[in-house]
C-alpha positions, -999 to 999 in steps of 0.1 A, spaced: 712 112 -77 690 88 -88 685 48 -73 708 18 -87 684 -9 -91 694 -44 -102 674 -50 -132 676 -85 -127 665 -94 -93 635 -63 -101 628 -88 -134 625 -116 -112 607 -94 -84 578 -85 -112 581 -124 -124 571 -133 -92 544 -112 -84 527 -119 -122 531 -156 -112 514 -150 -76 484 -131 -91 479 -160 -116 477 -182 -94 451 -160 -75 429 -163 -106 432 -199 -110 420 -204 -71 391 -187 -75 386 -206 -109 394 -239 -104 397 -242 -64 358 -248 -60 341 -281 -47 320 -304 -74 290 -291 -48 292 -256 -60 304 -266 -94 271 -286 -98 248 -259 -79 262 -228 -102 251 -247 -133 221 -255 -120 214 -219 -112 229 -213 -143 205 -238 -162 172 -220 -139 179 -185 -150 184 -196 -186 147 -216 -184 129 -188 -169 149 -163 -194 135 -187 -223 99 -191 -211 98 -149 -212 102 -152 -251 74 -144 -270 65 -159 -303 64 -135 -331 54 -160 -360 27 -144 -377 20 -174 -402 
């Protein structure tokens, strides 16, 4: 025979665990000092100079 499962304590079971892994993401997101905040855009900003100084200049005029 199959299980008896309460649906509403496994709807507040599965409410739980989305709420948990949100908050996961928003840890990694927003749980960072202004140091590395301020020292991924920089190395943001670097990789995006030294992407733009590789472009060559195709104007032909």
């Amino acid at each position: 025979m199959a299980e008896i499962i309460n649906l509403r304590q496994a709807r507040k079971r599965k409410a739980r665990a989305d709420k948990e892994a949100r908050a996961a993401e928003n840890r990694i997101a927003f749980g960072r000092t202004k140091v590395e905040r301020e020292l991924t855009k920089a190395e943001q900003e670097l990789a995006k100079r030294q992407l733009d100084s590789h472009k060559r200049d195709d104007e032909t005029s």
